[in-house]
Each structure stands twice: as C-alpha cells, then as structure tokens.
BATIBA-671698 format. One line per field, with one value per residue (C-alpha): residue number from 1; residue in one letter; z, x, y. Coordinates in Angstrom, 1 decimal, always signed. Layout:
BEGIN
seq c(NUM	...) .
type c(A	...) .
w c(Z	...) .
u c(X	...) .
v c(Y	...) .
END
This chain:
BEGIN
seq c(1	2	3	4	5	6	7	8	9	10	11	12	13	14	15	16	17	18	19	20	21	22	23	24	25	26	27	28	29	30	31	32	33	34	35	36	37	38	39	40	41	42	43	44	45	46	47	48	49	50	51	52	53	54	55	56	57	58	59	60	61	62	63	64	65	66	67	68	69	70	71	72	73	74	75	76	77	78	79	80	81	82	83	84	85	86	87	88	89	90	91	92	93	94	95	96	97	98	99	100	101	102	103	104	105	106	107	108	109	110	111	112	113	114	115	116	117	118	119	120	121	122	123	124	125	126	127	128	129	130	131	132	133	134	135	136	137	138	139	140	141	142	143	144	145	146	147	148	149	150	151	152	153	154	155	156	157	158	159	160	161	162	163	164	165	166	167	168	169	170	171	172	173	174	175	176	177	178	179	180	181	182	183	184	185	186	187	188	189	190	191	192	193	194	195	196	197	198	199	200	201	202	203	204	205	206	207	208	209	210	211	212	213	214	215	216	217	218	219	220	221	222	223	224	225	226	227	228	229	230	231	232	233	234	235	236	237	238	239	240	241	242	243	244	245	246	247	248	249	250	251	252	253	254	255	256	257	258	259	260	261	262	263	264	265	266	267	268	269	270	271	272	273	274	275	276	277	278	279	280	281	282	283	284	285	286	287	288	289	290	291	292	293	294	295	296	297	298	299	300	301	302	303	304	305	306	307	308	309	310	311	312	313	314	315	316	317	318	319	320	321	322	323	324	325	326	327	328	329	330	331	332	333	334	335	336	337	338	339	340	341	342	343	344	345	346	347	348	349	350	351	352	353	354	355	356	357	358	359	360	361	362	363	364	365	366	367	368	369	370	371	372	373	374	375	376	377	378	379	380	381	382	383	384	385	386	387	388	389	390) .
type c(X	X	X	X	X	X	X	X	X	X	X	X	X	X	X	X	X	X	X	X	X	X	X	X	X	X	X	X	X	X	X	X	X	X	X	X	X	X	X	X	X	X	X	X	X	X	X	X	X	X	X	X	X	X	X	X	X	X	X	X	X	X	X	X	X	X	X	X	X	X	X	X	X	X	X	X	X	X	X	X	X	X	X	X	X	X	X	X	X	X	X	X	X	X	X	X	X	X	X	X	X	X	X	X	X	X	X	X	X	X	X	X	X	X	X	X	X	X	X	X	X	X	X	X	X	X	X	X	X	X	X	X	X	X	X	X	X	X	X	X	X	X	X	X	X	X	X	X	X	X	X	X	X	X	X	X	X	X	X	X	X	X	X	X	X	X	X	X	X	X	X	X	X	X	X	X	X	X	X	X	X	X	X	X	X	X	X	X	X	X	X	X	X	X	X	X	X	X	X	X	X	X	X	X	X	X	X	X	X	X	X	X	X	X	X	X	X	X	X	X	X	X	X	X	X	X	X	X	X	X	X	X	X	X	X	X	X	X	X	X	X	X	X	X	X	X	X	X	X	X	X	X	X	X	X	X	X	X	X	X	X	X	X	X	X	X	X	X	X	X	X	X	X	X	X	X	X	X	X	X	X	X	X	X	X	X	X	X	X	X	X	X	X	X	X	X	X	X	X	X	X	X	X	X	X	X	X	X	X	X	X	X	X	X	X	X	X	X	X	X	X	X	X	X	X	X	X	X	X	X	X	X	X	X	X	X	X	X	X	X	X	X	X	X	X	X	X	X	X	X	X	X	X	X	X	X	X	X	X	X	X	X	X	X	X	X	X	X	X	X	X	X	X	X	X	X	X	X	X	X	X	X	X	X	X	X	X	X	X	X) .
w c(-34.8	-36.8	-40.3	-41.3	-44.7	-45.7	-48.3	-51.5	-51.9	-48.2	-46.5	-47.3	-44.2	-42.5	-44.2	-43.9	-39.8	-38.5	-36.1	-36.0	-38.2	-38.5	-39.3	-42.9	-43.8	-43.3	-46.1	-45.4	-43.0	-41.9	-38.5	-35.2	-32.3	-29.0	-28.8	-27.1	-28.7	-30.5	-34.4	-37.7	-40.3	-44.0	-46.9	-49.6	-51.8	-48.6	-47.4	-43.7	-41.8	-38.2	-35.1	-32.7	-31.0	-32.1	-30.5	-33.0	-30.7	-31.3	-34.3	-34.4	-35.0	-35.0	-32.7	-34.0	-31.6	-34.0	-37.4	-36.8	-37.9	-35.4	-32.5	-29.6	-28.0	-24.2	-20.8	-21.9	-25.0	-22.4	-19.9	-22.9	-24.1	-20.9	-20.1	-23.5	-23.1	-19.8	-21.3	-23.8	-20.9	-18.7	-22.1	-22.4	-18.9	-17.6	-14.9	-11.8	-13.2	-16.7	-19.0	-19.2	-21.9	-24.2	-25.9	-30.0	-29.3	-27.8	-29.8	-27.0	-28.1	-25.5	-22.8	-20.1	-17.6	-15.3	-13.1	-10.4	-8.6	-6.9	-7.9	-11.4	-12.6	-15.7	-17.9	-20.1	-22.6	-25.0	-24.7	-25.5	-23.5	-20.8	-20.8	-20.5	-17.4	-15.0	-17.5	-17.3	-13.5	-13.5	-15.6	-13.8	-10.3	-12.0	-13.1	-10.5	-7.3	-7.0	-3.8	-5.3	-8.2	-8.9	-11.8	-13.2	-15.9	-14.6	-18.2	-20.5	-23.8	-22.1	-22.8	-26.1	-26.3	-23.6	-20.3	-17.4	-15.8	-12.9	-10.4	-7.8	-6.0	-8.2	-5.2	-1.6	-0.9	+0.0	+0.4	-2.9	-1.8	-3.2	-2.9	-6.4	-7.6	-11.0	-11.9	-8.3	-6.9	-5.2	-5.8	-4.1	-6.6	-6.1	-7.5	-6.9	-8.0	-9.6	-13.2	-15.8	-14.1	-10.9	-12.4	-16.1	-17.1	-20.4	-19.8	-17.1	-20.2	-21.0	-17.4	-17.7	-20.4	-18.6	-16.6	-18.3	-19.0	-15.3	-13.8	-11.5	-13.3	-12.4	-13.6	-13.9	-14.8	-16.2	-15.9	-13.1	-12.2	-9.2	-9.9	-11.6	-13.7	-11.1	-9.0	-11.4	-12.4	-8.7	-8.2	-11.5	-9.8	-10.7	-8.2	-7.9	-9.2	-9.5	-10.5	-11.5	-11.6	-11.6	-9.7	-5.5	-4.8	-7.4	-6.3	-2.5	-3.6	-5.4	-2.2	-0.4	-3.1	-2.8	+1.0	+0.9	-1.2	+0.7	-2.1	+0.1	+0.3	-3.8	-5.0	-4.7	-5.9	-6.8	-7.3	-10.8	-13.9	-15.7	-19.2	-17.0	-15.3	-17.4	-19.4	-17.1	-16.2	-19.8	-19.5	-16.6	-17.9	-15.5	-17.2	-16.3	-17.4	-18.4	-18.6	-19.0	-20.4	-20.0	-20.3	-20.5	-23.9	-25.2	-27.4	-27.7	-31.3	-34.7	-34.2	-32.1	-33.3	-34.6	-30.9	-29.8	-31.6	-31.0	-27.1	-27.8	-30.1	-26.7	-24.2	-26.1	-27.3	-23.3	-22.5	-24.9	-23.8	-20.1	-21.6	-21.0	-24.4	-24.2	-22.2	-22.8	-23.2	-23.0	-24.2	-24.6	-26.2	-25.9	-27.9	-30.0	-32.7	-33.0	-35.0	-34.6	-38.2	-36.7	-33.2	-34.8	-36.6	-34.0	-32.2	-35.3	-35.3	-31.9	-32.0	-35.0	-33.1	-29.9	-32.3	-31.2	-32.8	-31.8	-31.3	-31.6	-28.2	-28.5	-30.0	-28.4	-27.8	-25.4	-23.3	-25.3	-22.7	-24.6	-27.9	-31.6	-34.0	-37.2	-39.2	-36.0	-36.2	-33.1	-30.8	-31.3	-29.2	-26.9	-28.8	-26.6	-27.1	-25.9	-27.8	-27.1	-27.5	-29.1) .
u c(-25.3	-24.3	-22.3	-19.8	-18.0	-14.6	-14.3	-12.9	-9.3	-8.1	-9.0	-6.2	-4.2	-7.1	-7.6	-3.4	-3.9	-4.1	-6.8	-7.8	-10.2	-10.2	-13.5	-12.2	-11.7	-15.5	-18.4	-21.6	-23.3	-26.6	-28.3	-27.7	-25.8	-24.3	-21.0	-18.7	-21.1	-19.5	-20.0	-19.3	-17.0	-16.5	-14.7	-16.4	-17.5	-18.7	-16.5	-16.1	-13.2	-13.7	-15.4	-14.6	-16.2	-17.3	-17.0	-18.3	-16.5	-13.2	-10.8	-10.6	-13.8	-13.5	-11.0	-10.8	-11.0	-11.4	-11.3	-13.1	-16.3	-18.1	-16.0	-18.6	-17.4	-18.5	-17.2	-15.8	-13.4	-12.1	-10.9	-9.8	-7.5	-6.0	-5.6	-4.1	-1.5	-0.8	+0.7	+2.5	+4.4	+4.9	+6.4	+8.9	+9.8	+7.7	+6.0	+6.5	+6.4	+5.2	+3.2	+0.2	-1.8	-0.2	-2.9	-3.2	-0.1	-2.2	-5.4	-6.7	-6.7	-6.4	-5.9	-3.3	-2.8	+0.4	+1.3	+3.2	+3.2	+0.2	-1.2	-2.8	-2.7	-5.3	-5.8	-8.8	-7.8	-11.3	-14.7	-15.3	-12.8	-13.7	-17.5	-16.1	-13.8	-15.6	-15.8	-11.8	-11.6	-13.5	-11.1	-8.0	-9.6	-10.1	-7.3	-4.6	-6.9	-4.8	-4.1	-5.3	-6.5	-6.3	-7.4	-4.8	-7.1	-5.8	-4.6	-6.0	-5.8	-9.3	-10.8	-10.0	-13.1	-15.3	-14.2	-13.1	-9.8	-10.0	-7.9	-9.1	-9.4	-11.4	-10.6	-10.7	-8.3	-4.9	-1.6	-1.0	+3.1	+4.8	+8.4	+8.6	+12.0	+14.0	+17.1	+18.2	+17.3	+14.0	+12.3	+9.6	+6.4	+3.8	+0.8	-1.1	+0.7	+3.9	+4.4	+1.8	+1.1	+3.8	+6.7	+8.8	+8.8	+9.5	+13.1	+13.4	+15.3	+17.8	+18.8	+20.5	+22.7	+24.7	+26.2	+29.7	+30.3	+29.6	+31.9	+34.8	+33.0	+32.0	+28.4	+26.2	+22.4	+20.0	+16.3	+16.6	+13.0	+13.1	+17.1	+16.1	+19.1	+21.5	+20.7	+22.3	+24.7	+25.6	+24.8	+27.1	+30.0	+30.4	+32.5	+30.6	+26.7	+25.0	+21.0	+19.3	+16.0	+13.4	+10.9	+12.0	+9.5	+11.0	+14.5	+13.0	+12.0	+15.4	+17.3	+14.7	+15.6	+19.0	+18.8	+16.8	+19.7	+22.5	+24.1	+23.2	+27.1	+27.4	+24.1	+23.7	+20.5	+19.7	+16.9	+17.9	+17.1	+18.9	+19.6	+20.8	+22.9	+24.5	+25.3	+27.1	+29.4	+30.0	+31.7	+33.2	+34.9	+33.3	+33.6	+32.0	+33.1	+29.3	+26.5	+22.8	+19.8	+16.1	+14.5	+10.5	+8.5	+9.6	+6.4	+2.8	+1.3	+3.3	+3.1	+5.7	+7.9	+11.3	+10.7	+10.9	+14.0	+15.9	+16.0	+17.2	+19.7	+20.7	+20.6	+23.2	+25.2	+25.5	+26.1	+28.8	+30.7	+30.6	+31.1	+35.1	+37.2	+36.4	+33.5	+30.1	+26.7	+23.6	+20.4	+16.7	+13.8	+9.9	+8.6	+6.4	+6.3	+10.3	+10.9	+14.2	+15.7	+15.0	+16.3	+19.8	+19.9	+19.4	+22.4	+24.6	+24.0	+24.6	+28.1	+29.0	+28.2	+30.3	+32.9	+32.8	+33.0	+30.8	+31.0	+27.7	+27.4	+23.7	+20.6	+17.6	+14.0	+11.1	+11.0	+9.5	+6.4	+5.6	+5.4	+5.6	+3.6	+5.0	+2.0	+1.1	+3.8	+3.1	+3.7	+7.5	+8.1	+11.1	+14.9	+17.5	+21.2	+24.6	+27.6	+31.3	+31.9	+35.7) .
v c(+60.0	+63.1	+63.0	+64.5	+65.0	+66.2	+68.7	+67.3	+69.3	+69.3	+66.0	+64.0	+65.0	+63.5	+60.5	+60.0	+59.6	+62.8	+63.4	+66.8	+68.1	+71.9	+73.6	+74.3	+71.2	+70.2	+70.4	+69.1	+67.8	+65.5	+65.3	+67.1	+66.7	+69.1	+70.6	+67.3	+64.9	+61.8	+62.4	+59.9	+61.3	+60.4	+61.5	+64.1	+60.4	+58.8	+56.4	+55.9	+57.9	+57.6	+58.9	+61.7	+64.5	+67.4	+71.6	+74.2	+76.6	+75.0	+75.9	+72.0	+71.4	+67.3	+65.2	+61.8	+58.5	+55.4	+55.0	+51.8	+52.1	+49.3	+50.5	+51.7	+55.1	+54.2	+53.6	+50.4	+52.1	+54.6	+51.0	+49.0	+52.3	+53.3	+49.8	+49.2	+52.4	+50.7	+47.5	+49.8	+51.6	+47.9	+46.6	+48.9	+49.6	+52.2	+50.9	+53.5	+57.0	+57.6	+59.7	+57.0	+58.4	+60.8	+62.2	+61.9	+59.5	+57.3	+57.8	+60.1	+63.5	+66.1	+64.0	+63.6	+60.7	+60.8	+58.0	+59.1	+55.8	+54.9	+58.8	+59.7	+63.5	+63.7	+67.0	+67.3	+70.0	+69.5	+69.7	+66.1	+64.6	+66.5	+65.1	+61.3	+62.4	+60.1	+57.3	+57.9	+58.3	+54.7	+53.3	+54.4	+53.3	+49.5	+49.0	+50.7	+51.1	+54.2	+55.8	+59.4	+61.4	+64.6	+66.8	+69.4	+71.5	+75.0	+75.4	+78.1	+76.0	+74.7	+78.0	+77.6	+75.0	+76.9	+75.3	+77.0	+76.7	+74.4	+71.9	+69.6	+65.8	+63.0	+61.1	+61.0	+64.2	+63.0	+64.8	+66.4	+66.6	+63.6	+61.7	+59.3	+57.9	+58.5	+56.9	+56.3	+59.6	+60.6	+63.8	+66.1	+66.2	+68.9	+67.7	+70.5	+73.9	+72.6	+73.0	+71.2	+68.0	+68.5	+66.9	+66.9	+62.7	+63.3	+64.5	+61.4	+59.2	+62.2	+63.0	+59.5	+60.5	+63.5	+60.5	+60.7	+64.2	+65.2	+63.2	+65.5	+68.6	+72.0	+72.0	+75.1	+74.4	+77.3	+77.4	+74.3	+74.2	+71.9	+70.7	+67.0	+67.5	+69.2	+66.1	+63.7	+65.6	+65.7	+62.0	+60.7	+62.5	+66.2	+68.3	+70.9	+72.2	+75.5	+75.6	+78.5	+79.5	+82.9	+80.8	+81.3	+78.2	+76.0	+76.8	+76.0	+72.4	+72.1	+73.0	+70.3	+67.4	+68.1	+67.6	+64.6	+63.1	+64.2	+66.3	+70.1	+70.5	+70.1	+71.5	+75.0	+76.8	+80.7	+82.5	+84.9	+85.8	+83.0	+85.4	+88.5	+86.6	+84.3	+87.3	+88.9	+86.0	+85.6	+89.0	+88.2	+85.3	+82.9	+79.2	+76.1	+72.1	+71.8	+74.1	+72.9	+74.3	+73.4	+76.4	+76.3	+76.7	+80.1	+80.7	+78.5	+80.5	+80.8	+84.6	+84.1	+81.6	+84.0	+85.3	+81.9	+81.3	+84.5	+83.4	+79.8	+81.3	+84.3	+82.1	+78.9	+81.7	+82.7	+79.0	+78.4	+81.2	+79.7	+76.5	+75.8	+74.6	+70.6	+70.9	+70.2	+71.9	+70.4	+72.1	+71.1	+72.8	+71.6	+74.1	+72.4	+75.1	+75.1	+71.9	+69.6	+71.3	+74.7	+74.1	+72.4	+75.5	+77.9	+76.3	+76.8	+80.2	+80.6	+78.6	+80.7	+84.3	+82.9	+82.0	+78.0	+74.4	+71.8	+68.2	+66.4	+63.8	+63.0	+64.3	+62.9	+62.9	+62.3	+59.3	+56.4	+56.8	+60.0	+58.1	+59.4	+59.0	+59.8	+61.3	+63.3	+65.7	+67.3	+64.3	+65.0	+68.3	+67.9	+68.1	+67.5	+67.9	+67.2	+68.8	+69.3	+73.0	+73.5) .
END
C-alpha cells in the first residue's frame, strides 16, 4: 500500500479530524498505487494518520476512511458502516425515510444513501467511492432486502474526479414514482428525475415547526419545489396557501400531493418566477399572515458567494414586506458556502432595508439524520429560520 506524508506546516487540519486532504498539503511519498486506490497516510515525522483513497485528478487529493491503522478497507467495512449509520438513524427515530449515510458525517466521504422506505437512492460523488459501489449495493441488499435501488450520479461534482454523469437501476427495475409518508402527510417521490436524490429529508424535522404559526393563516410559500411545506402548513390549519415555483413539473407534483391529501381546495400552486413576482406584490401591497422561503442553493464556488448573498438578502427583503405586522416569515438557506453568522446577517440587512423588526421563533438545522460533525465544518449547511416580522 502506498504512503503518504503530510507537509510539516499545514497538516494539522488533518490530523484535528478533517478528512480531506488537498494536494498541497501533501509532501512525499513511497510506493505506487491507481487513481481510487486505498493509500496509508502519516504525518511529516511518521506517525500514522489514517487511510483513504486517493485521485491525482481531484483538488482533494486524499479522502480519509479510518484513522485506525489495523482497520481492513474491504467489502466487510462498507456492511459494518452502513450497518452502523443504520442503528444511528433507528436510535434516534429515523427508521422510514432518512438520509442513511451522510457522507464525511458518517465517515463516508462522498457518499449518499437515502432510504425512502423499502427504496435506497445512493450518489457516488469520488473516484474511490465510486469503485466500491457494488461492495455498497451488497451491503444495502443484506441488510434491508430492499424492494429497489437506484443510482442518482447525474451530478457534475463527479466530473470534478473524472467520472461521467450517470443514473440508473442497481436493482431489478421497478417503478421509480414513489408515495412515502412525513409527519402525517404522504408525498409523490420521483426517484428518477426529481431534485438531487427525489425528495428534501433534511428539511423533514423543520416542516414540523410551522405547526403553530399557520394555524387560521393566509400562507404564501416561495420556491415550493413539490409543496412539502405548503402541505403542512395546510394540514396544521392555515386558511388558505399559495406555492410558488419556476419549475411547471414541480408545481404539477405539488398540485398531485395536494390532491392525494385532500387539501386541492386550500393549496393552490403557480408556475412564476418567485423574485418577479413577489416584487410586484410587494408594490402592490399584497400581504400574507406567513410567507415561506426555501429557495435552492444560490451559489456552489466562493467566487460567487456576495452573489449568493445579495439574492438571500432580495428575496427576505421581498418577504418581509408581504409579511403582515405580527406575522411570521420563515426562511431557509442550504448553501453550504453561506455560513449560519453570514446568513443571520443577511436577514438583518434585509429587515433594516424593509424598515422591519424581528422576533426570533426558532433557528434551526438539518434533521439529526444528516448529522454534524463539529470539526467537519461542512456537514452543517442548512440554516433555517422562523421570525416574527414587527
């Protein structure tokens, strides 16, 4: 097995937890080994740091899986972690739909697992996850005996490490159009082409916590996706709900999971630009009792991150001045780049420009089956907010 060693100056991020290892951080080197093959790494004086696998064509040059030094990397360590994440999820309560492996969370890097049920969705975003997919597959068919599995990597991150975009059955084909359950509701899940792995779990704790403020409201909800929110805002009692989104097909599927539980007469969905419009109702005068935003990652490089944060800033400034006096906004970001402090911040600014006071509800997270890790920064992405705008 190749060797690896950390430069001197810039290897204590590494030796702290985190598991990437970016090409700059490593100095020498002894034996040979192919892009995706398992490697050893130690620190610049030789002591043992873990073992991952290793893509010279990757910016990260080394994902870690173990720092345990006698640890195997075989078919066996992919069972005993999924099956380990699995009694993770059953411990705290996850046991019908859940993120199952959660990548670096779960000591996984750039893997994926959902559990939709009795159906798995896996994404292997790196070259050296990607070779041990089957060893994976195994695992998840030993200890579920799923009813289908299917492979979402039609996401161009994977080019990053010199894999092609693909999606597909690892199982006997089966219909890829779905009905789970979330918080007493059911929902259509397209496995196939919906967004990232079909279906948003990680905002399946949050969409709980509208409960109390949508009660006898008039509720509009921006960037709606397939209505998840809208639907418990119409099933905790709100008067009346209006979901937006650009995307025709997810507004279709809204309309269809409003039907299949019997709130068609209180959910309405359209098909608009969510910042034109909202825009122009603000100048209309149009006011809602709560207005909800979910809007989708606004930027994925740091090049981009004050243009990230100029469109969270627009679109809560066009919120809040929908929002009625005493009622409530609730906004989410899961761009990763845009940190809590940063997000907070951005909703200052926009309560001070709409010329509003705030009332802090709740200010939340992921669901606990997308578990952080506190020295792997990036495993906390989602902010999610409830205020009172005054």
């Amino acid at each position: 097995m190749a060797k690896f060693f950390l430069r001197k100056k810039i290897g204590d991020r590494v030796i702290n937890g985190h598991p990437w290892i970016f090409s700059n951080e490593l100095g020498d080197s002894e034996g040979d080994c192919e892009p995706g093959d398992i490697v050893e790494v130690y620190s610049y004086n030789g002591s043992f740091v873990g073992k991952g696998y290793i893509n010279p064509a990757s910016q990260i040059r080394i994902r870690l899986l173990t720092r345990e030094k006698q640890v195997e990397i075989n078919e066996q360590f992919f069972f005993d972690r999924i099956k380990q994440a699995w009694e993770y999820r059953k411990q705290i309560g996850y046991v019908e739909n859940c993120r199952l492996i959660f990548g670096e969370a779960d000591e996984m890097p750039a893997l994926i697992i959902d559990k939709f049920n009795d159906y798995f969705v896996l994404q292997t975003l790196a070259l050296g996850m990607d070779k041990w997919k089957q060893a994976i597959v195994a695992a998840i068919n030993k200890i579920f005996s799923p009813r289908g599995i299917y492979e979402r990597n039609d996401v161009p991150v994977r080019e990053l490490e010199g894999l092609s975009q693909q999606k597909g059955f690892l199982s006997a084909p089966f219909d890829t159009n779905i009905i789970i359950n979330e918080n007493g509701l059911k929902f259509h899940v397209d496995i196939e082409n919906g967004q990232k792995t079909g279906y948003f779990l990680d905002q399946q704790d949050n969409r709980r916590t509208i409960q109390h403020i949508v009660k006898d409201a008039d509720v509009l909800e921006a960037f709606c996706y397939t209505g998840t929110f809208s639907l418990h805002a119409a099933h905790y009692g709100a008067k009346s709900v209006l979901g937006l989104d650009i995307s025709e097909n997810a507004v279709q599927t809204a309309r269809r999971n409003a039907t299949l539980n019997g709130h068609e007469d209180k959910c309405k969905f359209e098909a608009v630009n969510a910042f034109d419009i909202l825009k122009q109702w603000g100048k209309e005068g149009k006011k809602y009792d709560v207005v909800m935003l979910d809007p989708p990652a606004f930027t994925k490089s740091r090049e981009n991150i004050q243009k990230a944060i100029t469109g969270y800033k627009e679109i809560n400034l066009r919120g809040m001045k929908l929002t009625r006096p005493g009622g409530f906004l609730v906004t989410a970001s899961c761009t990763n780049l845009v940190n809590p402090e940063m997000f907070l911040k951005t909703i200052e600014m926009a309560a001070k420009d709409a010329k509003r006071k705030l009332r802090q509800i709740t200010w939340q997270t992921q669901a606990s089956d997308h578990p952080i890790l506190w020295h792997v920064p990036n495993t906390q992405y989602l902010k999610f907010l409830i205020v009172q705008v005054l």
